[in-house]
DRENPA-3360 file (N, C-alpha, C; in nm, 2 decimals, always signed):
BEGIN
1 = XXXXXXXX = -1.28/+2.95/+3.99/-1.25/+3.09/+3.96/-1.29/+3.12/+3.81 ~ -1.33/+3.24/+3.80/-1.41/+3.26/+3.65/-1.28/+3.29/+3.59 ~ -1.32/+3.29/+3.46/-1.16/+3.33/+3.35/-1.19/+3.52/+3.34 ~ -1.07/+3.57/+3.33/-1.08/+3.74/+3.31/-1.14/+3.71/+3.18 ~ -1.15/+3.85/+3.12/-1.23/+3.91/+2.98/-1.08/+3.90/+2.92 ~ -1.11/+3.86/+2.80/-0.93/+3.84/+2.72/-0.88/+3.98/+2.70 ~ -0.93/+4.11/+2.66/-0.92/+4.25/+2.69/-0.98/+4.31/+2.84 ~ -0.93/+4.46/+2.77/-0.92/+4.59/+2.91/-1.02/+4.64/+2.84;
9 = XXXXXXXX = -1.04/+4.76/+2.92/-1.05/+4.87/+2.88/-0.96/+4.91/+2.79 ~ -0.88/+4.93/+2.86/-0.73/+4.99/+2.82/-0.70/+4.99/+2.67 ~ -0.64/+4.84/+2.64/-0.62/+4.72/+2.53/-0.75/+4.79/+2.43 ~ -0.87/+4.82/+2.48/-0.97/+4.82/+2.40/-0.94/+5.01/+2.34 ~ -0.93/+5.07/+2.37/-0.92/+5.17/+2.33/-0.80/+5.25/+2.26 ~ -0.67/+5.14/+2.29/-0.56/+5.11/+2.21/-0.56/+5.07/+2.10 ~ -0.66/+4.96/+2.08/-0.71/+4.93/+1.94/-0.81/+5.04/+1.86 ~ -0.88/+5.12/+1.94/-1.02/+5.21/+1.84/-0.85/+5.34/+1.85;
17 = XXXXXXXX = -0.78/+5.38/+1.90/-0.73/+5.46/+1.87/-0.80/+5.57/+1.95 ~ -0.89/+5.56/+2.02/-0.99/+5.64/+2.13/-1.02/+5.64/+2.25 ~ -1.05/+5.76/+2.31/-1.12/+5.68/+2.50/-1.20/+5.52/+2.43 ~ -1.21/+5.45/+2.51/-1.31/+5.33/+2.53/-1.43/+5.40/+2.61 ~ -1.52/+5.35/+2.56/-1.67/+5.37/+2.52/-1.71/+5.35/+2.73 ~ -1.79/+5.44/+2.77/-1.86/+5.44/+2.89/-1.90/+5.28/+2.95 ~ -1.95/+5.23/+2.85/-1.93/+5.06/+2.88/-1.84/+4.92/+2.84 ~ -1.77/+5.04/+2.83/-1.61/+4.90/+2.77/-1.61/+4.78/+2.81;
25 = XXXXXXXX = -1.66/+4.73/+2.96/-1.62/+4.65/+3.03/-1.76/+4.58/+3.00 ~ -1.86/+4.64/+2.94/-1.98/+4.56/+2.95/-1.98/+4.49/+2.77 ~ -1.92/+4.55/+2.71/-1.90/+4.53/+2.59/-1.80/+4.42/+2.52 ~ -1.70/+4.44/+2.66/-1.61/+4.32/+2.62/-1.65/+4.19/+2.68 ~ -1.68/+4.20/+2.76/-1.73/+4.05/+2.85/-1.86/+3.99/+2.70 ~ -1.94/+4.09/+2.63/-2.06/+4.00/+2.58/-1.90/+3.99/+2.42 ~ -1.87/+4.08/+2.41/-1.73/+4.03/+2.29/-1.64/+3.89/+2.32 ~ -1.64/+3.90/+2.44/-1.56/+3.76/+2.47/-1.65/+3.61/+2.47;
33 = XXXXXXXX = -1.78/+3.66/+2.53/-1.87/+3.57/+2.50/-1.89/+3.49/+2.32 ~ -1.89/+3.62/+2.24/-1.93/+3.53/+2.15/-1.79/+3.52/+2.06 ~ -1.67/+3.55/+2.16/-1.57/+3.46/+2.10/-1.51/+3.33/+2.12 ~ -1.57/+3.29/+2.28/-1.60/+3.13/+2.31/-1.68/+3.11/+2.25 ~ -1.81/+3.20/+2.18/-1.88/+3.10/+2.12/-1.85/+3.05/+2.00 ~ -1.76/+3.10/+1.92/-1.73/+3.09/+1.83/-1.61/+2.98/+1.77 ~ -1.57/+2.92/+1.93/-1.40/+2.88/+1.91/-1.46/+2.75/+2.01 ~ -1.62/+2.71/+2.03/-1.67/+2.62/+2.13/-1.57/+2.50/+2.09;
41 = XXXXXXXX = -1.51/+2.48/+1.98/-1.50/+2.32/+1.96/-1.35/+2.35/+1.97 ~ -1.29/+2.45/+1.98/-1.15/+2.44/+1.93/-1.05/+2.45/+2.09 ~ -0.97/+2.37/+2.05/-0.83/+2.32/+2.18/-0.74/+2.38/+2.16 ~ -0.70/+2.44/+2.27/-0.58/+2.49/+2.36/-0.54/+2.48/+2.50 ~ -0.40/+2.49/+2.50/-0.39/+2.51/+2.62/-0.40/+2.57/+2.72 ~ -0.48/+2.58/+2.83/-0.55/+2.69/+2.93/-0.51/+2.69/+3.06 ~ -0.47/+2.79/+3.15/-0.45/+2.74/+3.30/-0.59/+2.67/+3.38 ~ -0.55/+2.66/+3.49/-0.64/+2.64/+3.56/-0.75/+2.74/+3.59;
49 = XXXXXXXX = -0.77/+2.85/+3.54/-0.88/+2.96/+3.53/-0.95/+2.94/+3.38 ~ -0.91/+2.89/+3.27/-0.96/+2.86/+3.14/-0.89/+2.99/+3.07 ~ -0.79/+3.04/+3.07/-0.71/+3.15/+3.03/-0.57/+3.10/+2.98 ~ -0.55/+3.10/+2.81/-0.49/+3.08/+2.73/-0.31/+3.05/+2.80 ~ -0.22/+2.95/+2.75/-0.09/+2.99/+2.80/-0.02/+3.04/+2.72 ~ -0.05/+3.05/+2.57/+0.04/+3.09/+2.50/+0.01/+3.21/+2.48 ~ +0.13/+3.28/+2.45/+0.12/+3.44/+2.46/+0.03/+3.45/+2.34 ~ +0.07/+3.40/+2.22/+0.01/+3.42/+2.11/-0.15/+3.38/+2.05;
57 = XXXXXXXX = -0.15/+3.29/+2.17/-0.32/+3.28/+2.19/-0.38/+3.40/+2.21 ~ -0.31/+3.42/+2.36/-0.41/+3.53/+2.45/-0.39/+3.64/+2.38 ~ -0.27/+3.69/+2.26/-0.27/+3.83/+2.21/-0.40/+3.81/+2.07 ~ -0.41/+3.72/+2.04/-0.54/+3.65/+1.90/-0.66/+3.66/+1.94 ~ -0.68/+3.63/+2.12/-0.85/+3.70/+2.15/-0.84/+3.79/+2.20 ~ -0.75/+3.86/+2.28/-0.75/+3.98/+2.27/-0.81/+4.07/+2.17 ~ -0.70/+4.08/+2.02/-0.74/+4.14/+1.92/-0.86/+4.12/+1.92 ~ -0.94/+3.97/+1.89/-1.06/+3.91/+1.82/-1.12/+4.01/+1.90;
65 = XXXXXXXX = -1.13/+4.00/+2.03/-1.25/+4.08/+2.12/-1.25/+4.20/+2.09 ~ -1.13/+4.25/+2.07/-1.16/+4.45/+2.06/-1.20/+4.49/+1.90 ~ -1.15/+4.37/+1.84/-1.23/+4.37/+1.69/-1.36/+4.37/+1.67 ~ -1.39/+4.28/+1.76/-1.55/+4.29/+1.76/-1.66/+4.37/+1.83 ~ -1.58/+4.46/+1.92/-1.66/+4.56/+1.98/-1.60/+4.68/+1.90 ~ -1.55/+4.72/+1.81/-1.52/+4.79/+1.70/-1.57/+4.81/+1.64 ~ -1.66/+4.68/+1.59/-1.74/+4.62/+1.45/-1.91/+4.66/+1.51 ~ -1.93/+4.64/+1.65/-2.06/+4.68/+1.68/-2.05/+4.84/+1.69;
73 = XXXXXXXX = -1.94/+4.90/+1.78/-1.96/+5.07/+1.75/-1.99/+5.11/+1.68 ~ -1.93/+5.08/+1.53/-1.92/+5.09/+1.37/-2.07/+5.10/+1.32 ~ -2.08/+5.00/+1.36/-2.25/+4.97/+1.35/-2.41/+5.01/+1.38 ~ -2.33/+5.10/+1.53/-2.44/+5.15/+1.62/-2.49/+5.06/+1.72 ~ -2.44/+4.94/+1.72/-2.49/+4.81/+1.79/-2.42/+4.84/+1.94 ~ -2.52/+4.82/+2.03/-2.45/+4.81/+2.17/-2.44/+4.66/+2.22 ~ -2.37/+4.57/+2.11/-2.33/+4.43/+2.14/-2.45/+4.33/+2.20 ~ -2.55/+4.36/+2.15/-2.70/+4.30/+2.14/-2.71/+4.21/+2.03;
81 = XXXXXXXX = -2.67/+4.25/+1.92/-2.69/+4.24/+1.82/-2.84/+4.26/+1.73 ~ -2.88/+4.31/+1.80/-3.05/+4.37/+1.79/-2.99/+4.50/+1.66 ~ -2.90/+4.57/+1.61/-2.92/+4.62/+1.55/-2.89/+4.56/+1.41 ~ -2.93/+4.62/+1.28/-2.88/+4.53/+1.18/-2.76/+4.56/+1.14 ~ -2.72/+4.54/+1.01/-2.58/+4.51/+0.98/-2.56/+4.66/+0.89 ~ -2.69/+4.72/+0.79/-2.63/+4.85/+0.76/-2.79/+4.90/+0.75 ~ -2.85/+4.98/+0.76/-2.98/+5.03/+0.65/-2.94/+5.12/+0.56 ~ -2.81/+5.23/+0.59/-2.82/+5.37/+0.47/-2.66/+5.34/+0.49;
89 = XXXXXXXX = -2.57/+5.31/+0.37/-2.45/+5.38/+0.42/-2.37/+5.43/+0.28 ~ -2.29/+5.50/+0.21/-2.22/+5.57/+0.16/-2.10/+5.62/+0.19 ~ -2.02/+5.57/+0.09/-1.85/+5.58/+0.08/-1.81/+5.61/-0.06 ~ -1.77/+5.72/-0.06/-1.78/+5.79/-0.17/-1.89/+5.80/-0.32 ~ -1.84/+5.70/-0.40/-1.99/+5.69/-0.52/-2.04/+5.55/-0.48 ~ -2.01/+5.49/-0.37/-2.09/+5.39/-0.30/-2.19/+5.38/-0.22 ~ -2.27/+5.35/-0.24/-2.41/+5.40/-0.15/-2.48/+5.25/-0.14 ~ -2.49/+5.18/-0.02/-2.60/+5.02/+0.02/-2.66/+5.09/+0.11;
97 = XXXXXXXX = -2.78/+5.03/+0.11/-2.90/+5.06/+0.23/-2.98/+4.91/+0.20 ~ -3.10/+4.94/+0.32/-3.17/+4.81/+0.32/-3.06/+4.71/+0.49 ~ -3.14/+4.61/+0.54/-3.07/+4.57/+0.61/-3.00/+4.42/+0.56 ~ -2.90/+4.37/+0.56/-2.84/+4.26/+0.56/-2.93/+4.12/+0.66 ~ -2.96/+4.02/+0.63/-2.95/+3.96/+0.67/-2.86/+3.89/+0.80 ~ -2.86/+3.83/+0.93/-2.71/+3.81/+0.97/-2.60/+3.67/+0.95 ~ -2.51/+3.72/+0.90/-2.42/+3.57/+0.85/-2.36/+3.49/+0.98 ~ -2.44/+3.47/+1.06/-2.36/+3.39/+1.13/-2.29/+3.25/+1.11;
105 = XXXXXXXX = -2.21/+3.22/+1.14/-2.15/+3.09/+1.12/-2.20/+3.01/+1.21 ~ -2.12/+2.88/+1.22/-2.17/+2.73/+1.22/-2.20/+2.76/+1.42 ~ -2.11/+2.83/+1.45/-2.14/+2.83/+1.60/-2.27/+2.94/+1.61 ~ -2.33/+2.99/+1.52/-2.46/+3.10/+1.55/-2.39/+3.28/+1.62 ~ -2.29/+3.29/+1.53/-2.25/+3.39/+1.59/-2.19/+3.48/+1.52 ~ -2.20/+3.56/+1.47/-2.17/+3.71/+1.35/-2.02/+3.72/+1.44 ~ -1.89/+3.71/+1.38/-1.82/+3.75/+1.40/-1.76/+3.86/+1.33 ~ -1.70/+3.98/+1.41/-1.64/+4.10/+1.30/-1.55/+4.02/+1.17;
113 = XXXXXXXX = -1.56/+4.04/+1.08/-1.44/+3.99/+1.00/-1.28/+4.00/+1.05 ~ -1.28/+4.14/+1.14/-1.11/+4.17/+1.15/-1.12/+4.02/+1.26 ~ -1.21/+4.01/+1.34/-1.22/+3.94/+1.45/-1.20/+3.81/+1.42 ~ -1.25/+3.78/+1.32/-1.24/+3.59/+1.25/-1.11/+3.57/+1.18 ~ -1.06/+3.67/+1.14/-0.91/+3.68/+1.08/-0.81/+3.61/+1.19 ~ -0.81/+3.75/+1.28/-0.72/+3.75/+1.42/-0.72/+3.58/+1.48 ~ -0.83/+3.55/+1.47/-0.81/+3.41/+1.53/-0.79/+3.31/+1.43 ~ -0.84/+3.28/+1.33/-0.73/+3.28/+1.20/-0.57/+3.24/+1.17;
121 = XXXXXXXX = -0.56/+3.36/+1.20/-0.35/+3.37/+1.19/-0.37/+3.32/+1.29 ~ -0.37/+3.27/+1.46/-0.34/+3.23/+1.54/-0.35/+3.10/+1.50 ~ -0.42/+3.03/+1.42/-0.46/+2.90/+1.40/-0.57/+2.83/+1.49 ~ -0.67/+2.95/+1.58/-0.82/+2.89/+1.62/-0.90/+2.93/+1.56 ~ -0.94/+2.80/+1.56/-1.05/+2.77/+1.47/-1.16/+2.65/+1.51 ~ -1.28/+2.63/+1.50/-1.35/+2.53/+1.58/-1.29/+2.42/+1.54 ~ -1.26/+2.32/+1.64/-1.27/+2.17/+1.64/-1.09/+2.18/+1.53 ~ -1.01/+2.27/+1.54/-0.84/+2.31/+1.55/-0.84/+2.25/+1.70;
129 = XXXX = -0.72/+2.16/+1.70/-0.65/+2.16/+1.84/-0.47/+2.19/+1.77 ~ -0.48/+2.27/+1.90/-0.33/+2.35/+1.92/-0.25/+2.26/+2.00 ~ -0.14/+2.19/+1.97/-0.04/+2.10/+2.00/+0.02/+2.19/+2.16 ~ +0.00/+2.11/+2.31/+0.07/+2.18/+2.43/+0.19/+2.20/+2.37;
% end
């Protein structure tokens, strides 16, 4: 049996404070994706579907995933990652343009910052094993 998406819809638009976007469901599945990809080496406990036991796991990808489809709306990115990271932006007497390079980490994967945090305080992290 395949593992659920660690978020909803729901969950997802709880977090933006907004309806959830026309393809929520398509956005969290590639968000969840590159939050296994990101946690490839790191151990927990999982049922028999590959779905976290501890509550405070499943609430740590949760966040990470709606963090990171946050971070692409924000962006203009429809979780491709085909768009870049800023060309024009301005906040107040702050003004960056030009594109960023992308920082992916060791697993090849740009994670939102709120998103690398979230899993962070949970204590996942690659090649972290979490004591059953």
């Amino acid at each position: 049996m395949a593992r659920l998406p660690y978020a909803t819809p729901e969950a997802l638009a709880a977090w933006l404070g907004t309806p959830a976007p026309p393809d929520a469901e398509r956005l969290i599945a590639r968000a969840g994706e590159d939050i296994d990809s990101a946690l490839l080496t790191a151990i927990y406990p999982v049922d028999e579907d590959g779905d976290p036991l501890d509550s405070t796991i499943a609430a740590a990808l949760a966040s990470a995933t709606c963090a990171q489809v946050e971070y692409w709306l924000a962006a203009g990115d429809d979780g491709t990652g085909a768009q870049g990271r800023w060309d024009s932006i301005s906040i107040g007497p702050v003004s960056l343009s030009g594109r960023a390079a992308s920082t992916a980490g060791a697993s090849g994967v740009e994670l939102a910052p709120r998103a690398a945090r979230a899993l962070r305080r949970a204590g996942l992290e690659p090649g972290r094993v979490i004591p059953w």
